[in-house]
Residue, then its C-alpha position, 0 to 999 in steps of 0.5 A: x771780718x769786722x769783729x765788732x758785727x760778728x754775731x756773739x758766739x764768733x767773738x767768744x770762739x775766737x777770744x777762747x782760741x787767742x787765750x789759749x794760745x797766749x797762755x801755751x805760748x807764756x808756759x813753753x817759754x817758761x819752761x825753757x829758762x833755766x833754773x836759776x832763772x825760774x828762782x829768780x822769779x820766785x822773790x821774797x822767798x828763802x832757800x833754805x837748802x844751804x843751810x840744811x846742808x851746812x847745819x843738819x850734819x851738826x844736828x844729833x838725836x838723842x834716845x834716853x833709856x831707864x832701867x825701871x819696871x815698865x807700867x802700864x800706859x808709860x809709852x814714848x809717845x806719852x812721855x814726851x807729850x807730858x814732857x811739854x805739857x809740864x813745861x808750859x803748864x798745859x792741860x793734859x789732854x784725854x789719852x795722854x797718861x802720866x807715868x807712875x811713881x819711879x820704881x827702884x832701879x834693877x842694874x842687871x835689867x836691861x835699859x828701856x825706851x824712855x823717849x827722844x830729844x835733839x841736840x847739836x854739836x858745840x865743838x869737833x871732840x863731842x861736846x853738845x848741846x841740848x835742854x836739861x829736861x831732855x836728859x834729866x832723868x836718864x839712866x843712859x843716853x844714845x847719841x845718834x849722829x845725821x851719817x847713823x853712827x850710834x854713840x853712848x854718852x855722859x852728862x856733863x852737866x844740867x842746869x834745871x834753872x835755864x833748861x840746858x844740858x851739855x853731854x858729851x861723846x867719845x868721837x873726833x872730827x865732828x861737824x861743830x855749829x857756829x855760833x850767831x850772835x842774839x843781839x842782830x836778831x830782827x823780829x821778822x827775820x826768817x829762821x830755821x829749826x832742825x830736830x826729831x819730832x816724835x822721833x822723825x830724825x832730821x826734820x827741817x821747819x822754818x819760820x820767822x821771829x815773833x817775839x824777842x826777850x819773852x818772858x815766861x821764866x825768871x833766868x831767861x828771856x825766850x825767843x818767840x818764833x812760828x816755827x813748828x816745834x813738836x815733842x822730839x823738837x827739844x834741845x835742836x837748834x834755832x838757825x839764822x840765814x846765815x847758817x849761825x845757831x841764834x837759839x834752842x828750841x825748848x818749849x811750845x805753847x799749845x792746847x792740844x800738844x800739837x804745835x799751834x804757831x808759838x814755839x820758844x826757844x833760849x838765847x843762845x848767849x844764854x845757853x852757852x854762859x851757862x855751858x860754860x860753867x857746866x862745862x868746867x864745873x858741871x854746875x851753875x852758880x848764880x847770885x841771890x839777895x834773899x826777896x820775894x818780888x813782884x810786878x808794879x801796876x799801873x795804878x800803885x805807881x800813879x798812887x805812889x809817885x813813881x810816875x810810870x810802872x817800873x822796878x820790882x816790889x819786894x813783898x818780902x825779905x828773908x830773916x838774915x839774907x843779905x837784903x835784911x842786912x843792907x837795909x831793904x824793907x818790904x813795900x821798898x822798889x828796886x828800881x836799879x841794880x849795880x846802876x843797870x835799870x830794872x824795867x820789869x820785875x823779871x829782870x832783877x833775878x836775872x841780874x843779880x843770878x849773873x853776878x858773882x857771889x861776895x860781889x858787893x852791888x848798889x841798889x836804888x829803891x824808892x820809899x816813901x816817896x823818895x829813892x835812897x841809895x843801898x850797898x849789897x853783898x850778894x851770895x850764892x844762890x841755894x838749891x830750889x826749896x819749898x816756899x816758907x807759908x806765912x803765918x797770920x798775927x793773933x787777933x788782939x781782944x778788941x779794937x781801937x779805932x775805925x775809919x766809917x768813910x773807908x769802911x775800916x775797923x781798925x786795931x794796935x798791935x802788940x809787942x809779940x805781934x810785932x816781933x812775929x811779922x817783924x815790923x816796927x809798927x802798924x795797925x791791924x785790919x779788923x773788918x774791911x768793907x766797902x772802898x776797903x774791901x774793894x781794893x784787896x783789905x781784909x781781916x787780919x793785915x796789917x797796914x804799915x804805911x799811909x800815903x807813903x807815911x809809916x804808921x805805928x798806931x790807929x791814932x798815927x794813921x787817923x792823923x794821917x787820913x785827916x791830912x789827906x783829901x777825901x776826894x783822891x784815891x789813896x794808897x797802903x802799904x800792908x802786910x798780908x803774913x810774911x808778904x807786903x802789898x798795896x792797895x789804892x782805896x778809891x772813896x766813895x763818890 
C-alpha cells in the first residue's frame, strides 16, 4: 500500500505501531548492557560512592551535655538553630527561642542534652578535628564513631578566633583523613560533605565550589560551596574527589535556618595551623600591631593619588602599642606588610595574626601623597575585650574662620584639645552644611589634613584651599573621637 494515498488514520496507526516497537526495542537493549556499561552512558556526573566508603568511617558525631537546670523552650533543636543563626548574623525566626541566663552547675545532677556537631578523625590514636562553637560551652562531650562505638572525650583545645577545636578520645586504630592540599582547589570543582544535620548521623551531600577566599571574618578566608549544610553539619569535613579533606563545614547563610545554597567552610591549611598549636599548647598565639582599620573606597583612592583602592586605612592607633611606636598615624595606608602586598583591609590581621610576637616587620604606608618605609615589633595579640568608645573634644567658645563655598565654619584647637585627641595640630569643624555635610563632615571633627597637606590652623587650611582649583573634588583627613576618615567634598557646580 502506498502510504502516501492511504487515508489519514492508516498512517497514524502505523507510525504509532513503528514507534512503539523502536522504543520497546531501544529499552530491551538497554536493559541488557551491563552495568558498568550503563554508567558510562551516564557523563559529566560523579560517583560519589568511593568516597563515602573511603572517608565516612573517619566521620564522627559528637553530642555536648551540660549540667544546669533545664529552662523552658531550651530544646535541641533550638539550640542548634541559634548556634548558626549567632554565627552569621541572621534574624531568629518566630518559634526558635534562645536560651536563658546559664544557671550555676549542680556536679551531682546528671548531664543533659545540649545539642550535636561532627567531627573527623586527624590521626589513628583519637585526636579530631571539629569547630570551636560546637564544643564551647560543654561540660561533657560523646564521641560517636560510624561503627556505634561511644567514647567520652576532652578538649584539647579551642581557638574562638578561627572556629576550630581539637578533642581527643582514649581509642587506637582509628581510620585518620588525608589531608587535601587548598591551593589546587578549582571553583567549580565537585566536593562532597558528610555530617549530622539535626542529628541524622552519616548523612552525605555534595556540590561544587563557589567561591574560594571569602571573606566574612578577620582570621579566615572561607571557602564558599552549594553544598547543603544544616545545624549538626558543623565541624564535618569538606571532601575533594580525591577523597582528601579540603575544609570544615562551619557556617551557612540562610534566612530561615534552613540551608539556601551558600554554605562556608575553613581552609583546612588554616585549620590545621591552628590545631597545631592547640595541639602542643592548647592555645593559639597570633601577632598584633595595635590599629583600628578599614577598607579604602574607590573614591578616597582616586582623591588621594593612590590610583586603585588597595591597602588598609588606619583610622586609629593605640597609645603605646607598637604601631604608635613605629611611627604610624591615623589617616596613614598600609600598603605592604613584611613586603607581602595588602590587597584588601582583611588581609592585614591575617598577616600580622600569623607572625610570631617580637618578630620585627616593615610596613610601607602612603601619606601625604607619598609612601614611606616603617620598622615594626610585633606583640602578642591579647584576648577579645571591648572597644575603648571615643571621646568628643570640648566645643572652643568661638569660632575663627569659614569656608562659605564649602559650607564649613571652622574654629583652632586648643592645647587641652589637642592633648585629648593626640594630634599635633588641626581645625575644629563647627557647622557643616552643603558640600560639607554631604560628604560625612559634621559638628565636632577635627580636620587634620587638606588635600594630602597637614593643617594646624584655619589660617593653614584657608592658605591651602586658596592653592586648590575650585572645580575638583577635594579630599580631608579628620577625625571623628578616637577614629580618623576621609571625606571628598565635591564643589557645588
Amino acid at each position: 500500500m502506498n502510504m502516501n494515498r492511504a487515508p489519514l488514520r492508516h498512517r497514524r496507526a502505523v507510525q504509532a505501531f513503528l514507534t512503539s516497537v523502536f522504543i520497546g526495542t531501544c529499552a530491551g537493549t538497554l536493559s541488557m548492557l551491563p552495568v558498568p556499561a550503563m554508567a558510562q552512558a551516564v557523563r559529566g556526573l560523579p560517583d560519589f560512592t568511593e568516597l563515602v566508603e573511603q572517608v565516612g568511617p573517619s566521620v564522627v558525631n559528637i553530642r555536648t551535655l551540660e549540667r544546669s537546670s533545664a529552662e523552658a523552650g531550651a530544646g535541641n533543636a533550638d539550640e542548634q538553630m541559634l548556634e548558626f543563626f549567632k554565627r552569621f548574623g541572621i534574624p531568629v525566626p518566630p518559634g526558635v527561642t534562645p536560651r536563658g541566663p546559664r544557671q550555676e552547675r549542680n556536679p551531682n545532677e546528671e548531664a543533659q542534652p545540649r545539642g550535636v556537631g561532627s567531627g573527623f578523625i586527624l590521626s589513628t590514636d583519637g585526636l579530631i578535628m571539629t569547630n570551636a562553637h560546637v564544643v564551647d560551652g560543654a561540660d561533657e562531650l560523646v564521641v560517636t564513631l560510624p561503627d556505634k562505638r561511644e567514647f567520652k572525650a576532652r578538649v584539647v583545645g579551642a581557638d574562638k578566633r578561627t572556629d576550630v577545636a581539637v578533642v581527643k578520645i582514649e581509642a587506637s586504630g582509628l581510620s585518620a583523613v588525608r589531608i587535601g592540599d587548598v591551593s589546587r582547589l578549582k571553583v567549580g570543582e565537585w566536593v562532597m560533605a558528610i555530617g549530622s544535620p539535626f542529628g541524622l548521623e552519616n548523612t552525605v551531600t555534595a556540590g561544587i565550589v563557589s567561591a574560594k577566599k571569602r571573606d566574612t571574618g578577620d582570621f579566615l578566608p572561607f571557602i564558599q560551596t552549594d553544598v547543603a549544610i544544616n545545624p549538626g553539619n558543623s565541624g564535618g569535613p569538606l571532601i575533594n574527589m580525591r577523597g582528601e579533606v579540603v575544609g570544615i563545614n562551619s557556617q551557612i547563610y540562610s534566612r530561615s535556618g534552613g540551608f539556601q545554597g551558600i554554605s562556608f567552610a575553613i581552609p583546612i591549611d588554616e585549620a590545621v595551623r591552628v590545631s597545631d598549636q592547640l595541639r602542643s599548647s592548647g592555645r593559639v598565639t597570633r601577632g598584633r600591631i595595635g590599629v583600628q582599620i578599614d577598607q579604602v573606597s574607590k573614591e578616597v583612592a582616586e582623591s588621594l593619588g593612590l590610583g586603585q583602592p588597595k591597602g588598609a586605612f588606619v583610622r586609629g592607633v593605640e597609645p603605646n602599642s607598637p604601631a604608635a611606636k613605629a611611627g604610624l598615624e591615623p589617616g596613614d595606608i598600609i600598603l605592604k606588610f613584611d613586603g607581602r602586598d595588602i590587597e584588601k583591609s582583611v588581609d592585614l590581621p591575617r598577616l600580622v595574626g600569623n607572625t610570631r610576637p617580637g618578630s620585627k616587620s616593615s610596613v610601607t604606608v602612603f601619606r601625604r601623597g607619598s609612601q614611606r618605609e616603617l620598622s615594626i615589633t610585633v606583640v602578642e595579640l591579647e584576648p577579645e575585650r571591648a572597644e575603648r568608645k571615643p571621646t568628643a573634644p570640648e566645643k572652643p567658645p568661638a569660632a575663627s574662620g569659614a569656608v562659605p563655598s564649602l559650607g564649613l565654619t571652622l574654629a583652632d584647637l586648643s592645647a587641652t584639645q589637642k592633648k585629648e585627641i593626640n594630634v599635633k595640630g588641626g581645625v575644629r569643624v563647627e557647622t557643616a552644611e552643603g558640600a560639607s555635610a554631604r560628604a560625612g563632615l559634621r559638628e565636632g571633627d577635627v580636620i587634620v589634613a587638606v588635600a594630602n597637606t597637614e593643617v594646624g590652623s584655619v589660617k593653614e587650611l584657608e592658605a591651602v584651599l586658596a592653592r586648590l582649583d575650585k572645580s575638583k573634588p577635594i579630599n580631608v583627613l579628620f577625625r571623628r573621637g578616637d577614629w580618623a576618615q576621609y571625606a571628598v567634598i565635591r564643589p557645588p557646580r
